[in-house]
FILUM-622536 format. One record per residue (C-alpha): x, y negated, z; residue number from 0. Coordinates in nm, 2 decimals. Last residue first. Example, Ala and Ser with C-alpha at 12.3 -4.5 7.8 and 13.67 -1.06 7.14 Angstrom:
REM residues 2
+--------+--------+--------+-------+
|      X |      Y |      Z | tormi |
+--------+--------+--------+-------+
|   1.37 |   0.11 |   0.71 |     1 |
|   1.23 |   0.45 |   0.78 |     0 |
+--------+--------+--------+-------+
END
This chain:
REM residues 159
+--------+--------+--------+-------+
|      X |      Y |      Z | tormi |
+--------+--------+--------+-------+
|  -1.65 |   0.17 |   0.47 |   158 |
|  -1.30 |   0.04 |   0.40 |   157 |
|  -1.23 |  -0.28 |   0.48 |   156 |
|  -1.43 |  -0.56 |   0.68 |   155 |
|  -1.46 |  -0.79 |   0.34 |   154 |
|  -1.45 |  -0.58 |   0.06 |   153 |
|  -1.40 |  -0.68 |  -0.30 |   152 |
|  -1.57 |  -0.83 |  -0.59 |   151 |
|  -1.94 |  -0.85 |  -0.47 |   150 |
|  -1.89 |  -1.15 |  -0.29 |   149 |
|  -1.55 |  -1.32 |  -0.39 |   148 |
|  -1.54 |  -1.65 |  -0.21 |   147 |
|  -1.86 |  -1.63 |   0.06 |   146 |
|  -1.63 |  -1.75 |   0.32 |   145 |
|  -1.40 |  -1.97 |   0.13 |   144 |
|  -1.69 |  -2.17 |   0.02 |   143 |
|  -1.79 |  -2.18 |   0.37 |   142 |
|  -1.47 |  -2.31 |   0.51 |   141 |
|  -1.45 |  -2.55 |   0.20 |   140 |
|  -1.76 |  -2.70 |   0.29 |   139 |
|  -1.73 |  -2.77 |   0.67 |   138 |
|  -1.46 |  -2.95 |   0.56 |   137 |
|  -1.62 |  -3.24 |   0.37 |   136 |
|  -1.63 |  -3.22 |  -0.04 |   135 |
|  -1.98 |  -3.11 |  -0.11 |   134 |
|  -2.19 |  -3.13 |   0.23 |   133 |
|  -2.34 |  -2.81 |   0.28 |   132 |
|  -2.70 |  -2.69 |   0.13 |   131 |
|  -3.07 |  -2.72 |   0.35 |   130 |
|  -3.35 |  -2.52 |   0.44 |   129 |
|  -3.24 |  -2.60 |   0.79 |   128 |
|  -3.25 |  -2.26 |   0.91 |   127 |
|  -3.16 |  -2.07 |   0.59 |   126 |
|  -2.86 |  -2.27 |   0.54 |   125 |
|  -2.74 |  -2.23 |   0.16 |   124 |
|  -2.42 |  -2.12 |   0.01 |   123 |
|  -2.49 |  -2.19 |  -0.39 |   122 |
|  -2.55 |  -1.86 |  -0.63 |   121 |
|  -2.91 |  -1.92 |  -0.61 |   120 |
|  -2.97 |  -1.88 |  -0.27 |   119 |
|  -2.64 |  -1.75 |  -0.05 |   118 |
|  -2.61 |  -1.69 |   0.29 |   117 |
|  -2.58 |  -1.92 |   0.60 |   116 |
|  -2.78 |  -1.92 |   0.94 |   115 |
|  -2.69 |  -2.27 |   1.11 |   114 |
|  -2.68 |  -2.33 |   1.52 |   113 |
|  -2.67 |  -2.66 |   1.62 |   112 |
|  -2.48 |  -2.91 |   1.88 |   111 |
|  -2.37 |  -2.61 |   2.14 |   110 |
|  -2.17 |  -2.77 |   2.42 |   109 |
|  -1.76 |  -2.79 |   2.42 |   108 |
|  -1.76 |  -3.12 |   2.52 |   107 |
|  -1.66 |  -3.22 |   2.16 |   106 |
|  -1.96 |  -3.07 |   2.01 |   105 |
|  -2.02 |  -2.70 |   1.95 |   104 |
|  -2.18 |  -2.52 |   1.63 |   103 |
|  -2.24 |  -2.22 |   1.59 |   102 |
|  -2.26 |  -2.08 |   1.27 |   101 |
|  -2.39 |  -1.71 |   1.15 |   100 |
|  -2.27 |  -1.65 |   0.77 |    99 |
|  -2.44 |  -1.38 |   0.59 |    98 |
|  -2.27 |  -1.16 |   0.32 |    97 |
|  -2.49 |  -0.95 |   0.04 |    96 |
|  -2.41 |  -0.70 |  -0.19 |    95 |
|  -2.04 |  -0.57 |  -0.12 |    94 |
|  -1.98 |  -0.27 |  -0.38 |    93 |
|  -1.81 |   0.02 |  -0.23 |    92 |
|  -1.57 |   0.22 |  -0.46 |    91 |
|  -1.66 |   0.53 |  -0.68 |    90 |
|  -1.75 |   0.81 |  -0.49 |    89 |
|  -2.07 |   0.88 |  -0.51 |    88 |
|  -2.28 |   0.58 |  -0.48 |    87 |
|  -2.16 |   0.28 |  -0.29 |    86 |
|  -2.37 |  -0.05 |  -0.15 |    85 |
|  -2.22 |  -0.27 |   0.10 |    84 |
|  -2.40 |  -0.52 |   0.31 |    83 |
|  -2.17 |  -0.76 |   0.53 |    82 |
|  -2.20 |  -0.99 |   0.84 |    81 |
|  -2.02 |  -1.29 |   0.97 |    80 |
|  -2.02 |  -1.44 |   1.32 |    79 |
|  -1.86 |  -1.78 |   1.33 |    78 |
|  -1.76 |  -1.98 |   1.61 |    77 |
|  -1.77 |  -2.39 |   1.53 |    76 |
|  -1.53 |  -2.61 |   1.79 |    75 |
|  -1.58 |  -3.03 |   1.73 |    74 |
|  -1.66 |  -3.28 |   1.57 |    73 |
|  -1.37 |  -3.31 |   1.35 |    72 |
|  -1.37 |  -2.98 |   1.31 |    71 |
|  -1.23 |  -2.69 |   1.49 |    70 |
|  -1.26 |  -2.32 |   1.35 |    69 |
|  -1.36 |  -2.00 |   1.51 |    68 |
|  -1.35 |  -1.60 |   1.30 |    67 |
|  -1.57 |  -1.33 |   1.39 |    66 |
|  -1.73 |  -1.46 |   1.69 |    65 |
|  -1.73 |  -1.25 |   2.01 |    64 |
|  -2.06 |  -1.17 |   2.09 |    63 |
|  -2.38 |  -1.31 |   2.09 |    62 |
|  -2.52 |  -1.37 |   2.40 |    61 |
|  -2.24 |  -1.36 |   2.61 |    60 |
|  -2.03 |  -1.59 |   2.37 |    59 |
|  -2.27 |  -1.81 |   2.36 |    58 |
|  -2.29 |  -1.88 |   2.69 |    57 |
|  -1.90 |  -1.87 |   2.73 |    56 |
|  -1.92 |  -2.15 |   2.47 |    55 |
|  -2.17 |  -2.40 |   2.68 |    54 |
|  -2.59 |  -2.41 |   2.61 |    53 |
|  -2.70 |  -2.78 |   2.54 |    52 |
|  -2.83 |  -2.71 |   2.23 |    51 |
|  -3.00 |  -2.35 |   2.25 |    50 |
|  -2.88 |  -2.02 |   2.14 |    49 |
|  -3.16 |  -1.73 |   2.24 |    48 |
|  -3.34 |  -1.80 |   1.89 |    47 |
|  -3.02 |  -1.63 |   1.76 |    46 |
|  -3.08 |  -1.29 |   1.92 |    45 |
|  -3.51 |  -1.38 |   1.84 |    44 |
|  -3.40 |  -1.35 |   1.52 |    43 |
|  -3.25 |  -1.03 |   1.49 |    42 |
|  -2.87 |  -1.05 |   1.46 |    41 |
|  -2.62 |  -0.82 |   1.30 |    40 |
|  -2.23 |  -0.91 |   1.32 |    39 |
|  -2.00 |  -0.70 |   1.10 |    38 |
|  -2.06 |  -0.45 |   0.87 |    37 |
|  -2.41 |  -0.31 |   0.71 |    36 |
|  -2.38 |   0.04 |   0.47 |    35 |
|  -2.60 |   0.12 |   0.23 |    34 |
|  -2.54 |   0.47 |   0.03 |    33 |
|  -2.69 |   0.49 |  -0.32 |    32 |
|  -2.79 |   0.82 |  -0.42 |    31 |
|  -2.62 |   1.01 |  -0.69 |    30 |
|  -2.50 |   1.30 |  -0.42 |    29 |
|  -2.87 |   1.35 |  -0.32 |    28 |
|  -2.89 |   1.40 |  -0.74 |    27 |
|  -2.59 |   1.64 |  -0.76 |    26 |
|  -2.69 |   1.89 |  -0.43 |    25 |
|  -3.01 |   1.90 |  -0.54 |    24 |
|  -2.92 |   2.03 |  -0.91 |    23 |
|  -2.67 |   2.23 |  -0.74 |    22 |
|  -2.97 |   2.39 |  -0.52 |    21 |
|  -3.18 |   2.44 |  -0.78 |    20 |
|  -2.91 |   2.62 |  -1.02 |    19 |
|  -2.82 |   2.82 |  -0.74 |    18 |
|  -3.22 |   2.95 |  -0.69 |    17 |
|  -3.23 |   3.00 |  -1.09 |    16 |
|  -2.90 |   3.24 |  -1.07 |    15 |
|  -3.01 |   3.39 |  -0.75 |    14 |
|  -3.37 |   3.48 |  -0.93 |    13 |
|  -3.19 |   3.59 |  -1.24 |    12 |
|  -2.98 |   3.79 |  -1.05 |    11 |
|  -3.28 |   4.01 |  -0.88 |    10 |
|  -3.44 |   4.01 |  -1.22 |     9 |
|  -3.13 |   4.18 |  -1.36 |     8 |
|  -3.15 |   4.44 |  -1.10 |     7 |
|  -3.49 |   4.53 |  -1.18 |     6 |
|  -3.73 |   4.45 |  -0.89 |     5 |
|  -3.93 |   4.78 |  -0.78 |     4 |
|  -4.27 |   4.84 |  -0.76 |     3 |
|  -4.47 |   5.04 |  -0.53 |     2 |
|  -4.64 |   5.34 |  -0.59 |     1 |
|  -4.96 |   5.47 |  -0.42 |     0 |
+--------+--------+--------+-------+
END
């Protein structure tokens, strides 16, 4: 009984084909987009938790130290903001989405509301009270300033 032997140059070919797989691999998984979440993350039933009534430290246990707090007329407001990015590759992150959580407190320092912001149609909108800002007041600017330049640069820094 004989056996077969490989030729040499099959043996290469084989390595070169097998290389040629794996760079092809290596090139396509290196294409793929990369999503990458900063910031505050909630579930639902997280911001279901924040009842009128409920004091700042409350809050603050439940959800975290806010991102950035304001004062308004009518009272403090704590928000929690989040961030999607998107990168393939290595060129630069791309920020996709930004959500805007707002607390709102009243003068005593209770919680008054709680809004969800993001953007619907290019305009900030409140997904919990299916409902836009104000134009003009200052609750307005504040959240014009916080979804200013979505998609153009990065919010949390590098990712």
């Amino acid at each position: 009984m004989t056996r077969k032997t490989k030729h040499p140059r099959q043996h290469a070919l084989h390595r070169l084909f097998a290389g040629a797989l794996l760079g092809a691999g290596l090139l396509v998984a290196g294409c793929s987009e990369t999503v990458t979440k900063h910031g505050q993350l909630f579930r639902d039933s997280d911001l279901q938790q924040i009842q009128p009534g409920m004091m700042q430290e409350q809050v603050k246990l439940s959800l975290g130290t806010p991102t950035t707090t304001t004062t308004t007329g009518s009272g403090q407001v704590y928000y929690y903001i989040s961030s999607t990015m998107t990168q393939k590759a290595f060129f630069e992150p791309q920020e996709k989405d930004r959500k805007v959580v707002a607390v709102y407190f009243n003068q005593t320092g209770m919680v008054d509301r709680v809004a969800n912001y993001g953007l619907k149609d290019g305009k900030v909108f409140d997904f919990v009270s299916r409902t836009t800002p104000a134009p003009g007041g200052n609750e307005d600017g504040i959240l014009k300033q916080l979804f200013r330049n979505l998609g153009q640069q990065q919010l949390f820094g590098g990712g």
